[in-house]
Structure formats: structure tokens, C-alpha cells
PDB file of N, CA, C and O in Angstrom:
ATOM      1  N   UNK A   1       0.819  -1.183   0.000  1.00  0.00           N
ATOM      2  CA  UNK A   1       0.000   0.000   0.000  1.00  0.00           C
ATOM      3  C   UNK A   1       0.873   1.261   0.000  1.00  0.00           C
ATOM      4  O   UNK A   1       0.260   2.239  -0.428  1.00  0.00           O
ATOM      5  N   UNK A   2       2.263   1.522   0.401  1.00  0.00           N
ATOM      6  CA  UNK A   2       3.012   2.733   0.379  1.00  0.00           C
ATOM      7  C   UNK A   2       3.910   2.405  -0.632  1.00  0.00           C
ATOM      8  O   UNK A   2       4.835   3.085  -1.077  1.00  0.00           O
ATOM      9  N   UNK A   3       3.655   1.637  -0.849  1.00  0.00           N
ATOM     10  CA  UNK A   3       4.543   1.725  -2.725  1.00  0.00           C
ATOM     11  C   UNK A   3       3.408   2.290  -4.085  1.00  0.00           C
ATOM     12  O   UNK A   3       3.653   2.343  -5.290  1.00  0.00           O
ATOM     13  N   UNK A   4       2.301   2.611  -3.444  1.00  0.00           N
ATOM     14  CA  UNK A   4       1.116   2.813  -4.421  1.00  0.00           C
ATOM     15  C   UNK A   4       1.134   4.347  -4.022  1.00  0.00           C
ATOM     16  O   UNK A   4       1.079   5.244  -4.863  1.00  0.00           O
ATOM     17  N   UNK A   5       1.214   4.553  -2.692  1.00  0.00           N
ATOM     18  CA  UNK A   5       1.376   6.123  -2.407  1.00  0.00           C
ATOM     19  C   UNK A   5       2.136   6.810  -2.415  1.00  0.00           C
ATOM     20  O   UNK A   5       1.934   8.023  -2.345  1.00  0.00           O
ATOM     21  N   UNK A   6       3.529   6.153  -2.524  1.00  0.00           N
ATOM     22  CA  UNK A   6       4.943   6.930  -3.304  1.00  0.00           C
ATOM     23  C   UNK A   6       4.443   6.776  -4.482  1.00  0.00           C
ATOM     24  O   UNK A   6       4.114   7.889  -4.891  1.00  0.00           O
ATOM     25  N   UNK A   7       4.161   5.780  -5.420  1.00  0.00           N
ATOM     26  CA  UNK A   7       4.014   5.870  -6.992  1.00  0.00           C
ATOM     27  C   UNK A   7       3.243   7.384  -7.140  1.00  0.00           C
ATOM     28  O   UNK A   7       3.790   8.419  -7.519  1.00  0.00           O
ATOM     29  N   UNK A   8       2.064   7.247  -6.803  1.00  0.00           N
ATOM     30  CA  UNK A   8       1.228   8.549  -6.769  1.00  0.00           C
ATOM     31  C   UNK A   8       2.093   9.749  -6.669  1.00  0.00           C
ATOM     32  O   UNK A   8       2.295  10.671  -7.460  1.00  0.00           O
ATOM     33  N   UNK A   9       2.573   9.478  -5.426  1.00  0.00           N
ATOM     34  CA  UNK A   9       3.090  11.051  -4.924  1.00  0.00           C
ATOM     35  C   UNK A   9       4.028  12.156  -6.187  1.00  0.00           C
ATOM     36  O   UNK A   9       4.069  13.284  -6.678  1.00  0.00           O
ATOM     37  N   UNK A  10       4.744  10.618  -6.190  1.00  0.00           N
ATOM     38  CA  UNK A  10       5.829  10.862  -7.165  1.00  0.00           C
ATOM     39  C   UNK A  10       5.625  11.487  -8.620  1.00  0.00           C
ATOM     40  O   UNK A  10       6.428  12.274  -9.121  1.00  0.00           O
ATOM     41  N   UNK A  11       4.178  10.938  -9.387  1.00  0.00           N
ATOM     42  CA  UNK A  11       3.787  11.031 -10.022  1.00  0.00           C
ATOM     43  C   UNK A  11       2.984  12.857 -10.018  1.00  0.00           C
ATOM     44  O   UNK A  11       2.865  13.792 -10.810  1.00  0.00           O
ATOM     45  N   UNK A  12       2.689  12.599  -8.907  1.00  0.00           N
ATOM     46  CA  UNK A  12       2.432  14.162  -8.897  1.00  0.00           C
ATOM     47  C   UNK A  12       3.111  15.059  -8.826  1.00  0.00           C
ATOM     48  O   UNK A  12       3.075  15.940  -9.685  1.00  0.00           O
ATOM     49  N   UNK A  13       3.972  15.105  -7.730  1.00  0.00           N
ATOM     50  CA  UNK A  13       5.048  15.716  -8.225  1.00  0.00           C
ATOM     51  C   UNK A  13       5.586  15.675  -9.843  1.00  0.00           C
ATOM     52  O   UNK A  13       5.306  16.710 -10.446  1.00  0.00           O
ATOM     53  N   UNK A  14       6.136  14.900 -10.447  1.00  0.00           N
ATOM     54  CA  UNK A  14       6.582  15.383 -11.976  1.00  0.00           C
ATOM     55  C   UNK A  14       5.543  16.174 -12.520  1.00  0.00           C
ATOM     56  O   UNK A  14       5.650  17.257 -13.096  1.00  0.00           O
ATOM     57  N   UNK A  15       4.380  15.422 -12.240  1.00  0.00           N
ATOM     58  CA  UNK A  15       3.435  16.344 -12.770  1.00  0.00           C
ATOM     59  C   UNK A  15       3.359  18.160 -12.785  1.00  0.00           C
ATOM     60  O   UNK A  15       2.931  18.797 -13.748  1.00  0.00           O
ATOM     61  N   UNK A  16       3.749  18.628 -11.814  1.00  0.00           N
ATOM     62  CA  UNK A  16       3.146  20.136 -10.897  1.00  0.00           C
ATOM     63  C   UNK A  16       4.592  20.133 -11.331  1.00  0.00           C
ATOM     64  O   UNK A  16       4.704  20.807 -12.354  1.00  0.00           O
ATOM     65  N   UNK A  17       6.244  19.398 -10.751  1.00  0.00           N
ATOM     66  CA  UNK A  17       7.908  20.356 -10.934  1.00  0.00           C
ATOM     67  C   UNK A  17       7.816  19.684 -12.245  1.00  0.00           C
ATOM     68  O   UNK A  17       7.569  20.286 -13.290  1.00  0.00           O
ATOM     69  N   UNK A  18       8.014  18.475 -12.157  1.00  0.00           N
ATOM     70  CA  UNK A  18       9.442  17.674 -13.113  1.00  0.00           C
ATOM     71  C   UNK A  18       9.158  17.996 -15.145  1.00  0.00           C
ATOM     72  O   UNK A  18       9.886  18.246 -16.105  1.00  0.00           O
ATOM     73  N   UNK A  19       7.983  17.831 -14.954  1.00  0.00           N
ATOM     74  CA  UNK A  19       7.545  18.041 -16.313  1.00  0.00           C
ATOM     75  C   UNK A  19       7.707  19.812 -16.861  1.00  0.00           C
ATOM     76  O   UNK A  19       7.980  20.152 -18.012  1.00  0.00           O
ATOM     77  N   UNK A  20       7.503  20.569 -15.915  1.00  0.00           N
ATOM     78  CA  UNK A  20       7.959  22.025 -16.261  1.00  0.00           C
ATOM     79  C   UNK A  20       9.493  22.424 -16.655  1.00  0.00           C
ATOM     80  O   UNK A  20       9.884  23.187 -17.538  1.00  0.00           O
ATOM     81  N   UNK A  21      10.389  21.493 -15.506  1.00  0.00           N
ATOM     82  CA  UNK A  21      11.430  22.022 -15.586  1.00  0.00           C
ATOM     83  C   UNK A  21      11.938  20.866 -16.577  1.00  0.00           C
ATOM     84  O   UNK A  21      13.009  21.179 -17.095  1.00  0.00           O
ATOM     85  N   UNK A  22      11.539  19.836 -16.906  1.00  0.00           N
ATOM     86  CA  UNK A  22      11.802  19.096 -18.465  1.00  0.00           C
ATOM     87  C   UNK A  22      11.676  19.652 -19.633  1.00  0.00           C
ATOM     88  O   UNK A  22      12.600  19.526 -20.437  1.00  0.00           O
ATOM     89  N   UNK A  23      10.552  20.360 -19.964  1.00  0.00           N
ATOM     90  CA  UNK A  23      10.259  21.488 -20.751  1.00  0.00           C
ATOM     91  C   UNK A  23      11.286  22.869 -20.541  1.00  0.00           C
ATOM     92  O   UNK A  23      11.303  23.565 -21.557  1.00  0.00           O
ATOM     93  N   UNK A  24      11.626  23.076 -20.092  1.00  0.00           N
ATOM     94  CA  UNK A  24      12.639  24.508 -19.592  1.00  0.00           C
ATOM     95  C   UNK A  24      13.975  23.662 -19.801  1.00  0.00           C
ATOM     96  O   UNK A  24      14.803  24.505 -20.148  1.00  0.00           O
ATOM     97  N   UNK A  25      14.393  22.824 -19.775  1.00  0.00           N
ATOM     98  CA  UNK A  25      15.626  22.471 -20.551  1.00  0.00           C
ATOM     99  C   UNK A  25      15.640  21.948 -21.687  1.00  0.00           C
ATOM    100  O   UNK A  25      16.669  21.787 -22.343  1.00  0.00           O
ATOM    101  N   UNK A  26      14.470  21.614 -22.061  1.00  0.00           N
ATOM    102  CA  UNK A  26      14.424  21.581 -23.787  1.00  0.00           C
ATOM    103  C   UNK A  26      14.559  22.696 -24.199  1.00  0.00           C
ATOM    104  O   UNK A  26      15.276  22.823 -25.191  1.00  0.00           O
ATOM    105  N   UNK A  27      14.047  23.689 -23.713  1.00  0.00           N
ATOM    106  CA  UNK A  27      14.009  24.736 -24.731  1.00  0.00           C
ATOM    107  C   UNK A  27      15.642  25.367 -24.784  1.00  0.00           C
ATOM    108  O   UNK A  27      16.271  25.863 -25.718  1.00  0.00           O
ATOM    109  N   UNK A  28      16.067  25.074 -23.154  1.00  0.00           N
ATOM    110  CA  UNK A  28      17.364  25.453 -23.655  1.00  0.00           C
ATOM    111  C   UNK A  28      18.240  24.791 -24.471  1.00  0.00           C
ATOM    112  O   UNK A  28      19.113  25.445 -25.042  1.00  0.00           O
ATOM    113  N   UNK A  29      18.146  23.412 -24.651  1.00  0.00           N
ATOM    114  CA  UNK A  29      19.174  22.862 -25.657  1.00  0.00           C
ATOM    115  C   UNK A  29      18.529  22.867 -27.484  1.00  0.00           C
ATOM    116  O   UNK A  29      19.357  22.914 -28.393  1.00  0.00           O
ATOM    117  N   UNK A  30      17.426  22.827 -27.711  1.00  0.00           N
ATOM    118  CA  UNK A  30      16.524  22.911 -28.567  1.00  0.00           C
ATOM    119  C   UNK A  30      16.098  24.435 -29.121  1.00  0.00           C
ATOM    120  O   UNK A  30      15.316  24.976 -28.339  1.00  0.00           O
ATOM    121  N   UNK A  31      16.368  25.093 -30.066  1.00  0.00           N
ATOM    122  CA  UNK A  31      15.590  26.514 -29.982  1.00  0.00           C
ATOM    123  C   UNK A  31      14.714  26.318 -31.438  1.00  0.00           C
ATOM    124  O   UNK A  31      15.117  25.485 -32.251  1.00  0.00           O
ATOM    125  N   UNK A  32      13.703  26.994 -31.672  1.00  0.00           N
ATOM    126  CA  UNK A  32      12.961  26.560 -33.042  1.00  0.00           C
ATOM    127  C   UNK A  32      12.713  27.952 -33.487  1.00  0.00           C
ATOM    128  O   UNK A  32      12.618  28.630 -32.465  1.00  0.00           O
ATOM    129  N   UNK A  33      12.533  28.840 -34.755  1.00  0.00           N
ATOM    130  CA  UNK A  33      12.673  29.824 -35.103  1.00  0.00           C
ATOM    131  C   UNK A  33      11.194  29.711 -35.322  1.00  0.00           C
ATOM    132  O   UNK A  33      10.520  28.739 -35.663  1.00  0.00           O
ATOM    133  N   UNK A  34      10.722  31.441 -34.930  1.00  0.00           N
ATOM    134  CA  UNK A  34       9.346  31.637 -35.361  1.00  0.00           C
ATOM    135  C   UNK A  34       9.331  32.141 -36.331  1.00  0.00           C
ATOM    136  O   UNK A  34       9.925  33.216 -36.241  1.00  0.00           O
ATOM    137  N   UNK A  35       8.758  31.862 -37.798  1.00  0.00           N
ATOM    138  CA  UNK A  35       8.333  32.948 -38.542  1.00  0.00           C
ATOM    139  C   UNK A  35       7.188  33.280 -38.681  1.00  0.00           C
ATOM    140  O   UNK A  35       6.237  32.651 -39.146  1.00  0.00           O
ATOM    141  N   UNK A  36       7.265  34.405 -38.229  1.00  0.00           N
ATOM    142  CA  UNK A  36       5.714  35.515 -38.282  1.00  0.00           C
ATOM    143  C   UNK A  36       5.146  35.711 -39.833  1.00  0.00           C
ATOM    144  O   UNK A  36       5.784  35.617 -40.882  1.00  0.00           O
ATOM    145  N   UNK A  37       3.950  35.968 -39.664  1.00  0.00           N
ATOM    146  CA  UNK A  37       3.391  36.158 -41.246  1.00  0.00           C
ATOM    147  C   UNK A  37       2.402  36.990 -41.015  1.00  0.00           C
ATOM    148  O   UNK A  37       2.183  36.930 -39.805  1.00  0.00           O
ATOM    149  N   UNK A  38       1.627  37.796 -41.557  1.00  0.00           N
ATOM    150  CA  UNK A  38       0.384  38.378 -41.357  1.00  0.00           C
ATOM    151  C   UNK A  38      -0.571  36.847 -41.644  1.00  0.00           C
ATOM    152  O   UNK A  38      -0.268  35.866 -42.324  1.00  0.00           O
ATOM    153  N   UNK A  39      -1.379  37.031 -41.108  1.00  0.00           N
ATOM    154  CA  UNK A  39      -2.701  35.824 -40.524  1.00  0.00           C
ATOM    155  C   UNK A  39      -4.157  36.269 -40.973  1.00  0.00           C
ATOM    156  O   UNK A  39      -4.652  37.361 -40.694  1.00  0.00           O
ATOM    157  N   UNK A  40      -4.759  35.286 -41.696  1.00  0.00           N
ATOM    158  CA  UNK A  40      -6.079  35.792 -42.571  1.00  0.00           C
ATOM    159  C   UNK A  40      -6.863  34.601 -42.216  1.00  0.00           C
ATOM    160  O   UNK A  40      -7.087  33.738 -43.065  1.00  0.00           O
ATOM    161  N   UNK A  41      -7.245  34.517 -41.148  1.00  0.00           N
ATOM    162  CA  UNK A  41      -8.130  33.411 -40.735  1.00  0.00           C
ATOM    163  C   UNK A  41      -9.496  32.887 -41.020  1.00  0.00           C
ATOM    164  O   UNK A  41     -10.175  33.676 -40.363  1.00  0.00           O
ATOM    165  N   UNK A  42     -10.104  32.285 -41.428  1.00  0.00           N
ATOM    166  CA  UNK A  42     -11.182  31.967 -42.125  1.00  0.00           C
ATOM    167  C   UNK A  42     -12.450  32.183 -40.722  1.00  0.00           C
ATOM    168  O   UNK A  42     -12.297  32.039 -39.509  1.00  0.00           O
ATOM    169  N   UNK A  43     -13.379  32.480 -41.333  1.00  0.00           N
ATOM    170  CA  UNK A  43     -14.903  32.905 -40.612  1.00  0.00           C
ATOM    171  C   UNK A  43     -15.345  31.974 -41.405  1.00  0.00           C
ATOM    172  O   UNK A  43     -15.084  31.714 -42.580  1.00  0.00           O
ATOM    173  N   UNK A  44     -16.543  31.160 -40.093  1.00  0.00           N
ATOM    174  CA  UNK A  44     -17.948  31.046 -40.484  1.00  0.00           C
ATOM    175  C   UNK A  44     -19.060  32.019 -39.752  1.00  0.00           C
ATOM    176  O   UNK A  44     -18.972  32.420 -38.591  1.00  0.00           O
ATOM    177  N   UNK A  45     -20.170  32.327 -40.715  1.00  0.00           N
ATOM    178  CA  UNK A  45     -21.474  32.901 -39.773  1.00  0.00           C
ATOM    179  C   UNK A  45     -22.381  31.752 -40.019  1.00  0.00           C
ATOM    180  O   UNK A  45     -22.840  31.396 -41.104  1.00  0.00           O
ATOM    181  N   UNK A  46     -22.613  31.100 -38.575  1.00  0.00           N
ATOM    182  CA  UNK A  46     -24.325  30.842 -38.757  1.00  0.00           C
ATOM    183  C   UNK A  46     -25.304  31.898 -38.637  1.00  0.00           C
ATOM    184  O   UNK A  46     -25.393  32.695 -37.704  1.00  0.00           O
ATOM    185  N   UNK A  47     -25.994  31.834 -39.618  1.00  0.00           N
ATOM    186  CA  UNK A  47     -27.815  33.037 -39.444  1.00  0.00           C
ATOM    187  C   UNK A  47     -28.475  31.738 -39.174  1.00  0.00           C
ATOM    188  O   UNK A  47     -28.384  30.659 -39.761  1.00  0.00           O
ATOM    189  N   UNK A  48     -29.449  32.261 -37.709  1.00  0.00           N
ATOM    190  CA  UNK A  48     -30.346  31.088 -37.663  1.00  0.00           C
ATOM    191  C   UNK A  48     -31.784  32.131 -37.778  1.00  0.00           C
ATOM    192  O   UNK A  48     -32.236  33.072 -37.127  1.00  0.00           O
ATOM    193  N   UNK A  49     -32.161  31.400 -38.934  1.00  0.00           N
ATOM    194  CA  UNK A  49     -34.122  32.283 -39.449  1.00  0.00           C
ATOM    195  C   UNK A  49     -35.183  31.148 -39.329  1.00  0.00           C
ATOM    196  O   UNK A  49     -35.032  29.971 -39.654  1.00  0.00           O
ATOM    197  N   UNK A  50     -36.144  31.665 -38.865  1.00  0.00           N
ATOM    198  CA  UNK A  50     -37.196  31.021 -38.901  1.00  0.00           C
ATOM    199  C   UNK A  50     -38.555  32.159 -39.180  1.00  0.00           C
ATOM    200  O   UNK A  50     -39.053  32.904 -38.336  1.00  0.00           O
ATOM    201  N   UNK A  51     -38.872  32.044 -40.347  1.00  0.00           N
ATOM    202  CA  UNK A  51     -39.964  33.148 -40.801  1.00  0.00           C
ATOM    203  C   UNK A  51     -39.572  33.624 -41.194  1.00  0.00           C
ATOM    204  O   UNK A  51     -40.443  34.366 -41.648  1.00  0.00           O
ATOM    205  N   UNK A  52     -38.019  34.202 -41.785  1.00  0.00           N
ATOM    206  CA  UNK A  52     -37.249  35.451 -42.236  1.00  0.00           C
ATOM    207  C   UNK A  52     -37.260  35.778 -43.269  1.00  0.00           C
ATOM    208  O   UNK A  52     -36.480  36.705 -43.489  1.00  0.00           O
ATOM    209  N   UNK A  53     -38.136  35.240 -44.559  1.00  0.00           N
ATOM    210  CA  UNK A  53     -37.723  35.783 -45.486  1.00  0.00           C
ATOM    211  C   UNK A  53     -37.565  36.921 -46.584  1.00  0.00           C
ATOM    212  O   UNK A  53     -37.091  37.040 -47.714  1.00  0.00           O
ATOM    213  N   UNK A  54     -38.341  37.833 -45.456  1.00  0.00           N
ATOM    214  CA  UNK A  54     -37.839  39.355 -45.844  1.00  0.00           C
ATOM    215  C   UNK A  54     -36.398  40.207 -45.530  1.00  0.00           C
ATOM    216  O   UNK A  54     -35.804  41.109 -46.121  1.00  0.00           O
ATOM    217  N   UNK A  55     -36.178  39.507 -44.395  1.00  0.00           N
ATOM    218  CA  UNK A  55     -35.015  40.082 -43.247  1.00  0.00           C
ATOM    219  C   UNK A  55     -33.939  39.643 -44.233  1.00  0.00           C
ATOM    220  O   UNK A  55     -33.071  40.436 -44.599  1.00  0.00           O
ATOM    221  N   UNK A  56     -34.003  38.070 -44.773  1.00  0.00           N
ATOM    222  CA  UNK A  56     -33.137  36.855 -44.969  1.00  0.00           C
ATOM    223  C   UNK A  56     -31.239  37.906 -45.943  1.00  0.00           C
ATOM    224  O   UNK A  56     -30.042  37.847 -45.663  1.00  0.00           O
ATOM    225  N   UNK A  57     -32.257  38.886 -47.335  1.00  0.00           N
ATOM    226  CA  UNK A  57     -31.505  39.104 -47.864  1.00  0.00           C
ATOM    227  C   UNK A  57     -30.673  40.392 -47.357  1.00  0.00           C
ATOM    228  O   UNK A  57     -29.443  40.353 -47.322  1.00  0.00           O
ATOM    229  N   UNK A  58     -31.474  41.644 -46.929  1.00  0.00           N
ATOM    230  CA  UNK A  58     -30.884  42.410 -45.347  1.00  0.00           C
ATOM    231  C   UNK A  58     -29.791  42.005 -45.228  1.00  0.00           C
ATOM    232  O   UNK A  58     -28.752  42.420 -45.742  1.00  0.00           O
ATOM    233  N   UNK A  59     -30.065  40.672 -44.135  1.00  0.00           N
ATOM    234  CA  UNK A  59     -29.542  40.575 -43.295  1.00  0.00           C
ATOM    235  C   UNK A  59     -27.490  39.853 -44.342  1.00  0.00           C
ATOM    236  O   UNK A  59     -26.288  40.070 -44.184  1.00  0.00           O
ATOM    237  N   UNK A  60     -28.174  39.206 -45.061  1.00  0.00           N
ATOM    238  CA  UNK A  60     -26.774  38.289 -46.030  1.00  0.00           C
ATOM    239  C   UNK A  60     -26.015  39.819 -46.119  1.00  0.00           C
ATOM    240  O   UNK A  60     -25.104  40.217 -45.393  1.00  0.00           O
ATOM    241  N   UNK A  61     -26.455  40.302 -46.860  1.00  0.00           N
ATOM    242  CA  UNK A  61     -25.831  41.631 -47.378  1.00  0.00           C
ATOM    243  C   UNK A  61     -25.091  42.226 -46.469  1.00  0.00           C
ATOM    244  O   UNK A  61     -23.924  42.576 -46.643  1.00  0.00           O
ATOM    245  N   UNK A  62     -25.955  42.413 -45.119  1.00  0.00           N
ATOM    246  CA  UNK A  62     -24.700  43.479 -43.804  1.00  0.00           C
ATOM    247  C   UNK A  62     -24.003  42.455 -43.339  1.00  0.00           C
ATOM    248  O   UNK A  62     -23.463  43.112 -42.449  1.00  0.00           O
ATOM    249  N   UNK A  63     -23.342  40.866 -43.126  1.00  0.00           N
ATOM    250  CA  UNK A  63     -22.673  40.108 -42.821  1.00  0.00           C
ATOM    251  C   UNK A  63     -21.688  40.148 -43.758  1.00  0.00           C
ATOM    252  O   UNK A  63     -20.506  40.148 -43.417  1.00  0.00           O
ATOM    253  N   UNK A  64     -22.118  40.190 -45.201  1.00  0.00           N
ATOM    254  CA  UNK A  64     -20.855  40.083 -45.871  1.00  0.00           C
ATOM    255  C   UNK A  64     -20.204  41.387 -45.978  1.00  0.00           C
ATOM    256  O   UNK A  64     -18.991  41.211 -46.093  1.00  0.00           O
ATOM    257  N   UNK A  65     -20.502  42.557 -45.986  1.00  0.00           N
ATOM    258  CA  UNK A  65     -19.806  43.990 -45.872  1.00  0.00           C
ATOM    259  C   UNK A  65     -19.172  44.042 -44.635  1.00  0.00           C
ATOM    260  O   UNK A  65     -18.284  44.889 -44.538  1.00  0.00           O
ATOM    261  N   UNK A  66     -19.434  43.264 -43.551  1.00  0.00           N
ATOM    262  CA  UNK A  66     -18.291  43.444 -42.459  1.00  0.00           C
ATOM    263  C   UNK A  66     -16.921  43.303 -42.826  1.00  0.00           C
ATOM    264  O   UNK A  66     -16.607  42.775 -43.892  1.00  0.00           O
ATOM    265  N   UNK A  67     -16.126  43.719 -42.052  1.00  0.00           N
ATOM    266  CA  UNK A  67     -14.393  43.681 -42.497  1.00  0.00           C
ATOM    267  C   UNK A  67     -13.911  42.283 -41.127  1.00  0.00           C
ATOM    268  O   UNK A  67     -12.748  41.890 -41.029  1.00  0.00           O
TER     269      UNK A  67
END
């Protein structure tokens, strides 16, 4: 039963230190270059209508003129 609660313990611990400071010496021996780009990310709109079909074309029209 205290070989199940060291396993644990232990385990938590890496969890909360060991795994942070594993990560923090990768990065020091490891470095990876960022290249930045301008970013044009894709949109969806859901319109949800029920009865709309006066609003329907309105409404298409001021969604797509947004920037």
C-alpha cells in the first residue's frame, strides 16, 4: 500500500515540478525559429431564421460587408 502512495506522490510531483522544468531544458538545448506572417483566418457565420424571409436578404448583405 506505500509503494502505491509513493508511486502517486511521485507522479504528482513530476506532474506540478518535473515536467515544467523538463520542458525549460528543452528549450534550452533545442531553440525553433518563429516565422511571423500576417494571418487571414477563415470565418464562419451561422444566421439562424425562422420566418425570415424578408429580413433573410438584409440581413446576407450586412454580414458580408463586415471587415
Amino acid at each position: 500500500m506505500a509503494t502505491i502512495f509513493w508511486i502517486s506522490a511521485t507522479l504528482v510531483l513530476f506532474a506540478y515540478a518535473g515536467y515544467p522544468m523538463l520542458l525549460m531544458a528543452l528549450t534550452r538545448v533545442r531553440s525553433r525559429m518563429v516565422h511571423r506572417r500576417r494571418i487571414t483566418p477563415r470565418v464562419t457565420f451561422v444566421i439562424t431564421a425562422h420566418n425570415e424571409e424578408r429580413r433573410l436578404p438584409e440581413k446576407l448583405q450586412n454580414t458580408l460587408a463586415q471587415n
